[in-house]
Each structure stands twice: as structure tokens, then as C-alpha cells.
N, CA, C and O of each residue as an XYZ file, in Angstrom:
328
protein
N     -32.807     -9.487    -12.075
C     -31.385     -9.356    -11.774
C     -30.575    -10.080    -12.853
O     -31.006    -11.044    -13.485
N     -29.323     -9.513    -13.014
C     -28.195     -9.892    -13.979
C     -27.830    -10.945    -13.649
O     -27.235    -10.949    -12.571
N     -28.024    -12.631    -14.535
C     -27.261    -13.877    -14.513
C     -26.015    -13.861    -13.916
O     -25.381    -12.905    -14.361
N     -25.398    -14.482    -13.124
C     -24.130    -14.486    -12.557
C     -23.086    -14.174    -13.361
O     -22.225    -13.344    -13.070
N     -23.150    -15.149    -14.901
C     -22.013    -14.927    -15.387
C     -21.923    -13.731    -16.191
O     -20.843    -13.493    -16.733
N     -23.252    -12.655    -16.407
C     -22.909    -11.988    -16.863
C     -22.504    -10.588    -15.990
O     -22.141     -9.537    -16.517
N     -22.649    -10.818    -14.559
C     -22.074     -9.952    -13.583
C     -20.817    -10.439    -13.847
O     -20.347     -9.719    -14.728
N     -20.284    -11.017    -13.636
C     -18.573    -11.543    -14.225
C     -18.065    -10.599    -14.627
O     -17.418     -9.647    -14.191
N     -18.624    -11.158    -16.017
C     -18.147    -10.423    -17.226
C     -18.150     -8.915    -17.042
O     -16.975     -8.562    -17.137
N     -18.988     -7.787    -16.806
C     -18.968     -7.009    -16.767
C     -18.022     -6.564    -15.280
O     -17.596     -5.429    -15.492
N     -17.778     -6.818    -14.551
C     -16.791     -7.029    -13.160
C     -15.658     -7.283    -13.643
O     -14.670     -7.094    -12.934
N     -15.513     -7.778    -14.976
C     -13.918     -8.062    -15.333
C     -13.896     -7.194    -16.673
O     -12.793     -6.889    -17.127
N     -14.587     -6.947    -17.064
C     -14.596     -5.553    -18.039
C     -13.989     -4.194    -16.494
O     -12.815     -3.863    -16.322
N     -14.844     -3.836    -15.884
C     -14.352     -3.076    -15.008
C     -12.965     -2.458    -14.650
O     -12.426     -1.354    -14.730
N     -12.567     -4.052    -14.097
C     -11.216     -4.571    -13.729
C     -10.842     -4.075    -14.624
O     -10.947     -2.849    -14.639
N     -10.419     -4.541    -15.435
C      -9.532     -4.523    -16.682
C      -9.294     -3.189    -17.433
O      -8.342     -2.965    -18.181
N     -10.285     -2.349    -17.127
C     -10.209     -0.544    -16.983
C      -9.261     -0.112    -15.928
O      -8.204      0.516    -15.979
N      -9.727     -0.464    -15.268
C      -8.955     -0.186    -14.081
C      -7.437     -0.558    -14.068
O      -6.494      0.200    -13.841
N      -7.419     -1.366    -14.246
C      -6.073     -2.456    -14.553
C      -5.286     -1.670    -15.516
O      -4.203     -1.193    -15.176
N      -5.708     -1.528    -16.555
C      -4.918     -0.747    -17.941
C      -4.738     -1.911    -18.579
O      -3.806     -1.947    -19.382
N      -5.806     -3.484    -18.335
C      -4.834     -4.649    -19.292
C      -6.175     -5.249    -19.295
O      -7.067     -5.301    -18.448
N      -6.009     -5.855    -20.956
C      -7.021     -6.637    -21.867
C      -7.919     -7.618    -20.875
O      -7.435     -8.093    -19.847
N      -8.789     -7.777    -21.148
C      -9.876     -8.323    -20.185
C      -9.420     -9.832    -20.837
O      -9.802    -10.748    -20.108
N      -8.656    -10.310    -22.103
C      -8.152    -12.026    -22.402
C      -6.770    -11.986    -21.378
O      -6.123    -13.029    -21.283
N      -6.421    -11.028    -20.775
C      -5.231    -11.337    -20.018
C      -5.498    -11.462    -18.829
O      -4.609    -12.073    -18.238
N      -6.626    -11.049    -17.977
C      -7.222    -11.403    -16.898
C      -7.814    -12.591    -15.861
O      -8.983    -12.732    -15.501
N      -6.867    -13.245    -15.565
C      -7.240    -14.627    -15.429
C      -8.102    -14.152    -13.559
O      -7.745    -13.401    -12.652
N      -9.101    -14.915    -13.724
C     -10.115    -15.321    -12.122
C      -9.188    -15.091    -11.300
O      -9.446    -14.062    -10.675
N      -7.696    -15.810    -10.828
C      -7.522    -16.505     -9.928
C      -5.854    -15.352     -9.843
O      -4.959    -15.495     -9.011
N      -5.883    -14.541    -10.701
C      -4.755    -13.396    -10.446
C      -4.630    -12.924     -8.864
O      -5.550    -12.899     -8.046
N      -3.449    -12.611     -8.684
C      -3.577    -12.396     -7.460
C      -3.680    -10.775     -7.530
O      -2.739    -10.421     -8.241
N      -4.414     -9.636     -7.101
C      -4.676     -8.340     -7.738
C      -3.060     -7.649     -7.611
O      -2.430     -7.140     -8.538
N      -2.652     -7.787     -6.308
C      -1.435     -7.110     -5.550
C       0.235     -8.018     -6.431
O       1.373     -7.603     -6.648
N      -0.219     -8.883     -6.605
C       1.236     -9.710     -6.485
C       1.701     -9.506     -8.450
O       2.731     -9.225     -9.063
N       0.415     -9.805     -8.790
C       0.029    -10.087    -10.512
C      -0.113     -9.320    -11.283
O       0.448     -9.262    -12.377
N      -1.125     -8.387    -10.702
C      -1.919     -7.268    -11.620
C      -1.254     -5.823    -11.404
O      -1.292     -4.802    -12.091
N      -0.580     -6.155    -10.086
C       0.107     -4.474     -9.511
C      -0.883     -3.606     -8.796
O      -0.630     -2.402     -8.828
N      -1.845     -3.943     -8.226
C      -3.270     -3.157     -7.745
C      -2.809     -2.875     -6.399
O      -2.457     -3.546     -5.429
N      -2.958     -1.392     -6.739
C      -2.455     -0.574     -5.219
C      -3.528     -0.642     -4.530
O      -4.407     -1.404     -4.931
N      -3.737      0.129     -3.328
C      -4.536      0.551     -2.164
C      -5.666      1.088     -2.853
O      -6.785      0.598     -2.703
N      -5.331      2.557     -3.976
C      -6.123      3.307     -4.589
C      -6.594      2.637     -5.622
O      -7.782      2.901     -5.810
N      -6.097      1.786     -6.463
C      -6.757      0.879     -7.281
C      -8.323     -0.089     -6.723
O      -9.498     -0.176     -7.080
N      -7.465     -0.649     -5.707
C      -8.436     -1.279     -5.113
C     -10.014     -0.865     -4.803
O     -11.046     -1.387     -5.224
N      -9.840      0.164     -3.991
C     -10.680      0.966     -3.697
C     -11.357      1.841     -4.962
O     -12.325      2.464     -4.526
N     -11.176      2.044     -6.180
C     -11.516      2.449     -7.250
C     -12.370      0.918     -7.666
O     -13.481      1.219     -8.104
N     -12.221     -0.177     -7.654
C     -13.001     -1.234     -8.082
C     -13.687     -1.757     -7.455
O     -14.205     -2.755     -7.954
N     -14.151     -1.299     -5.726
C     -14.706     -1.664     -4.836
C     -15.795     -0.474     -5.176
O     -17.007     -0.685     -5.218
N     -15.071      1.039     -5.455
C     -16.063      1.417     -5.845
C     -17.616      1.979     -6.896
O     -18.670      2.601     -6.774
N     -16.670      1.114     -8.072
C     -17.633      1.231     -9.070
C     -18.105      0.189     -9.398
O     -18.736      0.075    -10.449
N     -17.860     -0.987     -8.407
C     -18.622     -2.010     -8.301
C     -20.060     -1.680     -7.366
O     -21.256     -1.908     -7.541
N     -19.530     -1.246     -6.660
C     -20.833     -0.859     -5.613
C     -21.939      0.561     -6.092
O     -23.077      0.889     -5.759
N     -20.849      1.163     -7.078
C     -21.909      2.304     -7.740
C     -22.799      1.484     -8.880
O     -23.971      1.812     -9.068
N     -22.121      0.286     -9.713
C     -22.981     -0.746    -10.814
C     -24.195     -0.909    -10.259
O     -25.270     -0.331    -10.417
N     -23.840     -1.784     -9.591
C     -24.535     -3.033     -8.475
C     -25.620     -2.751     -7.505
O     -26.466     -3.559     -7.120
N     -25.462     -1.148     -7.052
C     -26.122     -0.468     -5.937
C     -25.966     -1.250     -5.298
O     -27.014     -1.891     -5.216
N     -24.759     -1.903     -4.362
C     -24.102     -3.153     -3.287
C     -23.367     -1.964     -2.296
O     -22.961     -0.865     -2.674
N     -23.318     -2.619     -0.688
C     -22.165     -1.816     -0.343
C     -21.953     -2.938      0.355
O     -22.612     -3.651      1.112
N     -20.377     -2.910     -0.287
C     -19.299     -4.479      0.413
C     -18.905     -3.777      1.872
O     -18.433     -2.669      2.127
N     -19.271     -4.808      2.659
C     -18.493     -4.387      3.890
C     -17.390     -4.278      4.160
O     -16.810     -5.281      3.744
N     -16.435     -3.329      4.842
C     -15.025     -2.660      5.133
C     -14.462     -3.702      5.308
O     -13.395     -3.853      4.713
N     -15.090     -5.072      6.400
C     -14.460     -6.196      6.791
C     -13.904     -7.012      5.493
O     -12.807     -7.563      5.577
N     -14.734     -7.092      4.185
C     -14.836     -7.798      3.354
C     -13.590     -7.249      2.307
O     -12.677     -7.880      1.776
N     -13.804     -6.405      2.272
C     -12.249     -5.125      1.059
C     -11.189     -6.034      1.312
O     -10.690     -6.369      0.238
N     -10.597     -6.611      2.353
C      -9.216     -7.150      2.642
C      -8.836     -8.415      2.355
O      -7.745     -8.981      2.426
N     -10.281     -8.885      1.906
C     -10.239     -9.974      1.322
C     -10.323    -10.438     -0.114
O     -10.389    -11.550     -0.637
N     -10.297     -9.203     -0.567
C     -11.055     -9.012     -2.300
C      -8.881     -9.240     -2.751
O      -7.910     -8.488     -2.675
N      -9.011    -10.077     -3.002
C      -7.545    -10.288     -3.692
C      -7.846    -10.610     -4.972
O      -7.208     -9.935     -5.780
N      -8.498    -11.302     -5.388
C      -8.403    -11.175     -7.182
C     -10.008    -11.323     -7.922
O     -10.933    -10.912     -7.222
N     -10.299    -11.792     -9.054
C     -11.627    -11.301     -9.545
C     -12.558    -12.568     -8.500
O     -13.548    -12.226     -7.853
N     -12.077    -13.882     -8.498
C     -12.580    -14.658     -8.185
C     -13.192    -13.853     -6.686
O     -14.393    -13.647     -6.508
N     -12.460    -13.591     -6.014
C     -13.005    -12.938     -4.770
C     -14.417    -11.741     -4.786
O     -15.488    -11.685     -4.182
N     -13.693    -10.837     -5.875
C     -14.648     -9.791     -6.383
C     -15.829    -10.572     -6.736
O     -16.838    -10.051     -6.261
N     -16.114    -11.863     -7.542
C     -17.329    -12.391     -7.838
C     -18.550    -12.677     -6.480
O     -19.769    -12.530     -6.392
N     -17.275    -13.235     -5.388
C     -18.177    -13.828     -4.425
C     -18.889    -12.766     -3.864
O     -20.119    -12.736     -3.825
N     -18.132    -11.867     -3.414
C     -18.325    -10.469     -2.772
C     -20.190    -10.201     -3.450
O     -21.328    -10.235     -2.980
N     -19.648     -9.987     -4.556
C     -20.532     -9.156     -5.530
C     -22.348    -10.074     -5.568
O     -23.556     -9.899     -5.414
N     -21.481    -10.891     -5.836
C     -22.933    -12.176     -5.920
C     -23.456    -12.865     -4.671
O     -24.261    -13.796     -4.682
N     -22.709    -12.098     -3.179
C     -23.209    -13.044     -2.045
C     -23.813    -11.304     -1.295
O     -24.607    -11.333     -0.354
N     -23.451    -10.314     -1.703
C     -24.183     -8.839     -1.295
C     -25.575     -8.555     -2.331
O     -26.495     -7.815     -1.980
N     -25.549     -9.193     -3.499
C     -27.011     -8.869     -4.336
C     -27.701    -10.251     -3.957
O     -28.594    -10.350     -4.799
N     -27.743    -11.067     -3.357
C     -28.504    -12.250     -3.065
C     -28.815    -11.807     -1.544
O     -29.060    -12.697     -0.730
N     -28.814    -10.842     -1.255
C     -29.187    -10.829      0.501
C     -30.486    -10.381      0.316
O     -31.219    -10.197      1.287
């Protein structure tokens, strides 16, 4: 399995596709909605090609909590450690 930080990295490469903005402008702790402008459909576009990467499926409960990358990390790294 992929080192943590280099799941990151590639999770904020993602993002940052998604986003339309430079992966050096991407700070952890952005808030996705308030900061980045990440709609409903955004969201759900990075929930799901995280889970197509990863072969992960984040639980529905868990999506509402994914507010910025820092969140996306835990998500990501506490569903491939099960």
C-alpha cells in the first residue's frame, strides 16, 4: 500500500483538478465550500474518484463531513486501514 503522504499528494493533485486551482494554492485546512467554491457536484466528483483510485467506498454518513483536504485524508487513510 501507498505511504500516507504519498496518498496526500496524489488526493490533492485530484482536488486541485477538480478545483480548476494549482495544487501550491491548496492549503489542508481550506474550507472546500466557503474557500475553494466546491458545490454539491464537485464534491461528489472527488468522493468519487477517490473511491475509484483507492478501490475505498466512504460511507454516505462520512461525505458531510469531508469539508476540506485534511478531512479527505482521514476519510481516505482510516477506509484503506480497515
Amino acid at each position: 500500500m501507498a505511504k500516507p503522504e504519498q496518498i496526500k499528494k496524489e488526493i490533492k493533485k485530484a482536488v486541485s483538478e477538480i478545483v480548476e486551482m494549482p495544487e501550491s494554492e491548496l492549503r489542508d485546512d481550506a474550507s472546500f465550500a466557503d474557500e475553494l467554491g466546491v458545490d454539491s457536484m464537485m464534491a461528489l466528483e472527488i468522493v468519487a474518484s477517490i473511491e475509484k483510485k483507492y478501490k475505498v467506498t466512504i460511507p454516505e454518513e462520512e461525505i458531510p463531513n469531508i469539508r476540506s483536504l485534511e478531512n479527505v485524508y482521514e476519510v481516505v487513510l482510516k477506509s484503506l486501514n480497515k
